[in-house]
C-alpha positions as CSV (number, residue, x, y, z in Angstrom):
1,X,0.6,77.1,-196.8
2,X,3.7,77.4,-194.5
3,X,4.1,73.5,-192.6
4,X,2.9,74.9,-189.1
5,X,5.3,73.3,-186.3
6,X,5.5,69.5,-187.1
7,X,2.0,69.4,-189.2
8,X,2.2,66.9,-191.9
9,X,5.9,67.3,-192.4
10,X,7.1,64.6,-195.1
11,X,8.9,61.5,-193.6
12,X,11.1,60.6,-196.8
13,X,14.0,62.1,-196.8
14,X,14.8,65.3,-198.6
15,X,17.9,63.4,-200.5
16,X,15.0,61.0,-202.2
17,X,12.3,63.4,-202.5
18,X,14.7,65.6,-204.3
19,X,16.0,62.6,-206.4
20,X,12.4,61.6,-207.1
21,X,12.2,65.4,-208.7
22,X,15.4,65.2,-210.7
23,X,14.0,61.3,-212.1
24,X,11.5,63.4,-214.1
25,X,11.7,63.9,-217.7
26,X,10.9,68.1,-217.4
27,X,13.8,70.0,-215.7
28,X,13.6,70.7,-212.3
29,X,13.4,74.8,-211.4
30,X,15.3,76.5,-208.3
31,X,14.5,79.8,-207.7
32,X,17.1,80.8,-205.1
33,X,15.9,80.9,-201.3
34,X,17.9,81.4,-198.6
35,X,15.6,82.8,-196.0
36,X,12.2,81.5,-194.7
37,X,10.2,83.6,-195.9
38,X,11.7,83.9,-199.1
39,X,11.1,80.1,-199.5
40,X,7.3,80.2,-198.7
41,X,7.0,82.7,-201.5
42,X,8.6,80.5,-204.0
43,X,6.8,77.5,-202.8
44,X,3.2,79.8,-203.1
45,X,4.0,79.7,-206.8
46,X,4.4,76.4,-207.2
47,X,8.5,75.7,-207.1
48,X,8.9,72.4,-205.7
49,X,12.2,72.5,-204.4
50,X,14.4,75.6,-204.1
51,X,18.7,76.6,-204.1
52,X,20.2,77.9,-201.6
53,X,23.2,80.2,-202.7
54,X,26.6,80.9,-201.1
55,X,26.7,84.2,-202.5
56,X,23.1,85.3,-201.3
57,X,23.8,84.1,-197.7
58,X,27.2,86.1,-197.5
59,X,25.2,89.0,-199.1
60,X,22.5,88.4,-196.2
61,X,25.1,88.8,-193.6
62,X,27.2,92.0,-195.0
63,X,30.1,90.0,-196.5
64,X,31.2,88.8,-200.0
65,X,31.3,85.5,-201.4
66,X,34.6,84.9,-200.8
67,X,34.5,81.8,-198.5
68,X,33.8,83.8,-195.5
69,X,31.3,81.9,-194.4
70,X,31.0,79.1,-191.9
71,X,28.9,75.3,-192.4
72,X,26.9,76.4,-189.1
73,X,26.0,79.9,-190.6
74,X,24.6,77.7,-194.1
75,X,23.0,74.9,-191.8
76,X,21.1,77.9,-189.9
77,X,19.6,79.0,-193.4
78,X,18.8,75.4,-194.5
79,X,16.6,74.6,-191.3
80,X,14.6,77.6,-191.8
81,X,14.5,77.4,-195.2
82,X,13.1,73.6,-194.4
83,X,11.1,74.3,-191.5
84,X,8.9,77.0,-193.5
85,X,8.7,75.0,-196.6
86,X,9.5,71.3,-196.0
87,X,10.9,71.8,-199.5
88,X,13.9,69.8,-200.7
89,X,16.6,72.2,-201.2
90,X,20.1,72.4,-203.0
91,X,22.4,73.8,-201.0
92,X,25.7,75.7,-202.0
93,X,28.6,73.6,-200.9
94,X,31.8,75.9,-201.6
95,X,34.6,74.1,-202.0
96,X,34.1,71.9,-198.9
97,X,35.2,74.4,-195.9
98,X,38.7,72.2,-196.5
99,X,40.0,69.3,-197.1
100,X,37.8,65.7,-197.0
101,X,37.5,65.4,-193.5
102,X,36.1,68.9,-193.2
103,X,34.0,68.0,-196.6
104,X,32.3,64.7,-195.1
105,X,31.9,67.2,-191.8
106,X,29.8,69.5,-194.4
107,X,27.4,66.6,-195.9
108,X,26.6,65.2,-192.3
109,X,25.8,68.5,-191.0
110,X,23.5,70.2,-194.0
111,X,22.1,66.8,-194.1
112,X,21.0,67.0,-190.9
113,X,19.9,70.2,-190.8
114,X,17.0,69.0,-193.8
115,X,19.2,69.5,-197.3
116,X,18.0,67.0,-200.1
117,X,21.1,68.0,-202.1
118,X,24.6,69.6,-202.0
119,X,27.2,71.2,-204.9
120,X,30.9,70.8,-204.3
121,X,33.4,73.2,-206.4
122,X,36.9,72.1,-207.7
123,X,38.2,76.2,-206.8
124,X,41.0,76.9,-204.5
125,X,40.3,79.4,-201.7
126,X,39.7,82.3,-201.5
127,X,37.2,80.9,-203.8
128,X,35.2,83.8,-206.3
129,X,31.7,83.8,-208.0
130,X,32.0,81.4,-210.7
131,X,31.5,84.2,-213.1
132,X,34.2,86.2,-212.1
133,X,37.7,86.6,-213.5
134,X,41.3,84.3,-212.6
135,X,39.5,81.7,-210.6
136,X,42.0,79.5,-209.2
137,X,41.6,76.1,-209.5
138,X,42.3,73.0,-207.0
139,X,43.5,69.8,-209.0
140,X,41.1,67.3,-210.8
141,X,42.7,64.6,-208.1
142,X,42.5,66.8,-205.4
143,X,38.2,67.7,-206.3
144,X,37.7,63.7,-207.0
145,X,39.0,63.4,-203.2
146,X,36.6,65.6,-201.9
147,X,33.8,64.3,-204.2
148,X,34.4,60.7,-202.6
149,X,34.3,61.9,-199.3
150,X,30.8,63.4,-199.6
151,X,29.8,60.2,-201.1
152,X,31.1,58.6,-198.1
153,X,29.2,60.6,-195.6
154,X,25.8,61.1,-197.2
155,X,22.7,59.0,-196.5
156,X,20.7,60.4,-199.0
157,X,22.2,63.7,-199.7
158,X,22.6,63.9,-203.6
159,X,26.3,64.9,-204.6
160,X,26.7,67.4,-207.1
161,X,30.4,68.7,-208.5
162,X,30.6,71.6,-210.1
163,X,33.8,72.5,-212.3
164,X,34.8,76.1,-213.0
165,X,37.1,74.6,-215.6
166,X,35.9,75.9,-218.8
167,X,37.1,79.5,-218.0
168,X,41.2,78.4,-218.1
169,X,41.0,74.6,-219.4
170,X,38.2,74.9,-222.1
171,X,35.2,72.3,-223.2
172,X,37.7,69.4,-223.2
173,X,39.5,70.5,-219.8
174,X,35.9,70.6,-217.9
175,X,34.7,67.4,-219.8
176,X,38.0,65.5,-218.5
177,X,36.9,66.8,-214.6
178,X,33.2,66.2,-215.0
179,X,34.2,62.4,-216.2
180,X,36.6,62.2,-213.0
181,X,34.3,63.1,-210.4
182,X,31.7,61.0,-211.4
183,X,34.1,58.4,-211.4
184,X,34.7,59.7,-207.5
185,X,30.7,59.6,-207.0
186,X,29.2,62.4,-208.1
187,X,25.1,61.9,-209.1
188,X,25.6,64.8,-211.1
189,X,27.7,67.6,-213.0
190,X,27.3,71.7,-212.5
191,X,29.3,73.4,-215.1
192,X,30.0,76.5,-214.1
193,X,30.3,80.2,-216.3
194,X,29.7,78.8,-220.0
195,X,29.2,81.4,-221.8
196,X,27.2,80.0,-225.5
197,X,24.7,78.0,-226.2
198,X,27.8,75.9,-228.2
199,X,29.3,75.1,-225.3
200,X,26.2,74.1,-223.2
201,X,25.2,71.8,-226.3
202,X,28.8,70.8,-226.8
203,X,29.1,69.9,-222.6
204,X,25.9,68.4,-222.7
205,X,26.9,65.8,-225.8
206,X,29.7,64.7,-223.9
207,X,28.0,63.6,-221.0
208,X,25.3,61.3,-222.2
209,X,23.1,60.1,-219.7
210,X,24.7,62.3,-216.5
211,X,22.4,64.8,-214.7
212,X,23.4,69.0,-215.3
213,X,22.4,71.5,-213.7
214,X,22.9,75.2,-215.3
215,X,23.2,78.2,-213.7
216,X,21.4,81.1,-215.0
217,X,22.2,83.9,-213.1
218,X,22.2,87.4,-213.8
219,X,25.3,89.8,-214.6
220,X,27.5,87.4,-215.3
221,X,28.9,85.4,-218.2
222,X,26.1,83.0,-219.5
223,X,23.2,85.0,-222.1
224,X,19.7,84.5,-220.8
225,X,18.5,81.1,-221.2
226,X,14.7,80.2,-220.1
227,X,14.3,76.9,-218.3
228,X,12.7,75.5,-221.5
229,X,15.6,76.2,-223.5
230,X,18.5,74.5,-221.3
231,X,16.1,71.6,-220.9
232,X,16.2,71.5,-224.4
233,X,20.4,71.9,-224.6
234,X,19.7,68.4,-222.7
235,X,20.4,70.1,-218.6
236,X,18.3,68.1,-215.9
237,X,18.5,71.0,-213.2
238,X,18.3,75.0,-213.4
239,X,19.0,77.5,-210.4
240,X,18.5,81.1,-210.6
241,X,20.6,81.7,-207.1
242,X,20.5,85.3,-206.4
243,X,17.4,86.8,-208.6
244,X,15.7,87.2,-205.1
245,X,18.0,89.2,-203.2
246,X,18.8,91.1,-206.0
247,X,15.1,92.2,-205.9
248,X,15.4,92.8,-202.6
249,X,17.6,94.4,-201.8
250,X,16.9,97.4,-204.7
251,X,13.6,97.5,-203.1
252,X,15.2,98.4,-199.9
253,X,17.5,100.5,-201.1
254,X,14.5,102.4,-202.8
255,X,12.4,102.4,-199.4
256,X,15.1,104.0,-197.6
257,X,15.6,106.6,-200.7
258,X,11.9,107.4,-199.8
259,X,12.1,107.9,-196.4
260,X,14.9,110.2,-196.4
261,X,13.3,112.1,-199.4
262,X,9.9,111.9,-197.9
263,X,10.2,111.8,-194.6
264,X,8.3,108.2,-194.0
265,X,6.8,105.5,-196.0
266,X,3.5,106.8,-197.0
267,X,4.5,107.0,-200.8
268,X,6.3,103.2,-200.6
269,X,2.9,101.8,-199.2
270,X,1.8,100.7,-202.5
271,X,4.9,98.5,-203.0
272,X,4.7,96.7,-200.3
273,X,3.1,93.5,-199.0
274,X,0.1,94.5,-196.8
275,X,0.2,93.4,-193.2
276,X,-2.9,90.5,-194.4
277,X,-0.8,89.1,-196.9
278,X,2.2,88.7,-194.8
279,X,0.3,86.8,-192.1
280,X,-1.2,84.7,-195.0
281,X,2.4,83.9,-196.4
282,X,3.6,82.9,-192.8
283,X,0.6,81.4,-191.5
284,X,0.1,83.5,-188.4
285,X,-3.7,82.6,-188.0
286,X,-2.4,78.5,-188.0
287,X,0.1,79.2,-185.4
288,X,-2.4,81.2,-183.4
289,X,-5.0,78.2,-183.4
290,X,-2.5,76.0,-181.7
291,X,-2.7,77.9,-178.6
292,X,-6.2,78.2,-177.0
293,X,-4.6,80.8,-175.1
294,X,-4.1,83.6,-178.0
295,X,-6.8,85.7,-179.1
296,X,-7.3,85.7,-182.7
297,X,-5.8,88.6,-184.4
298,X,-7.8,90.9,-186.2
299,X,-5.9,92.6,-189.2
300,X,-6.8,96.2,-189.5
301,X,-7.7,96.9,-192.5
302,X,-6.2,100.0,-194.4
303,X,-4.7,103.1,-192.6
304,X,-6.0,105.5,-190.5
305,X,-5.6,108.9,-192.3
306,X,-4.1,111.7,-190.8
């Protein structure tokens, strides 16, 4: 059930309700879900808070993830994203949008906008998907700068730095970050693009007692890993950041396919969401009983045929 306007919307703030969540002994899921309605559908299944990813948002908006992106164009996702759901959400942080100033700019404005928790990355722009190739890095002193300015300016916002160091610096380089930005403020580590169970296992020994969050993500370098398994490889968090657009958008692309083959949607009916269950997902009659004024809808039921 969507939260209809300002109906029972929750009074802690997201940073502590999504601390609360990560204080649990089971690893915490996050389906990726960057629009509103995208979130509702994740929180129908039971997902109690969700990740927002820089990647899908770019994708949303026609560009690649490539930095393009602005803090007002991820702050406009995260409100909707919390006013649908009221879930706490993780947001994809970049690499700052610049140096700290711009960082501790960043943390006040997502955490404003409703986000419980943000990920900060130690790449150098024009920053690349963690899973692709020559990733440039920024320096460990440089990241630990950024990490203590987000400290700085959060309330409740939880602070989590991700290191893409494993890729050119190995186990022992991203280890030697991980311990730096902690030491800057970090609540937890995200290390990015392992590709074994070895060196999840290996990463996770060598940070007893810190919070990590694994990326399992499709295409890219790390096998396929179900939640139970990188809770058991000792990781406190677990995002799947792009599964849902990916879905998406090949079921676009396959509507379009059928209306230029078919000349209209009759043979895609069956795929889609009817017009019931879409007003169920959204709430429409809720939002229609606040207003005396509106007529209750009645949903037709099937289609007329021709």
């Amino acid at each position: 059930m969507p939260y209809v306007i300002a109906d029972d919307l929750p009074e802690e703030p997201a940073g502590i309700r999504f601390r609360r969540l990560l204080d649990r002994p089971e690893i915490l899921q996050m389906p990726g879900a960057h629009l509103g309605i995208a979130a509702l559908l994740a929180k129908q299944q039971g997902f109690e808070a969700l990740y927002m990813s820089g990647a899908a948002m770019s994708a949303t908006m026609g560009l690649p993830d490539l930095g393009m992106i602005t803090v007002d164009d991820v702050a406009w996702h995260i409100r909707q994203v919390v006013r649908a759901s009221a879930l706490p959400v993780l947001v994809d942080g970049d690499t700052g949008y610049g140096e700290a100033l711009n960082v501790m700019h960043m943390v006040r404005t997502f955490e404003e906008a409703g986000a419980g928790a943000v990920h900060l990355e130690d790449q150098l722009l024009p920053k690349k998907c963690g899973h692709l190739n020559d990733k440039k890095l920024a320096s460990a002193e440089d990241m630990a700068a950024k990490v203590a300015a987000a400290r700085r300016a959060r309330k409740n916002l939880v602070i989590i730095a991700r290191t893409d160091a494993a890729a050119s610096e190995g186990i022992d380089g991203a280890v030697a970050r991980a311990r730096l930005y902690l030491d800057a403020g970090a609540d937890a580590i995200f290390p990015e693009a392992l590709t074994t169970r070895e060196m999840f296992v290996e990463f996770a020994k060598r940070m007893p007692g810190v919070k990590l969050l694994a990326n399992m993500t499709e295409f890219g370098r790390t096998p396929f890993f179900t939640a139970a398994e990188f809770q058991e490889m000792g990781y406190a968090m677990v995002i799947w950041p792009v599964s849902h657009l990916r879905i998406a958008a090949r079921a676009m692309e396959e509507l379009y396919v059928a209306i230029r083959k078919d000349g209209g949607t009759q043979n895609a009916v069956g795929r889609m969401q009817t017009r019931a269950q879409l007003y169920e997902t959204i709430g429409y009659h809720d939002y229609e009983a606040l207003d005396a004024s509106l007529i209750k809808t009645v949903v037709p039921e099937g289609m007329p045929q021709g």
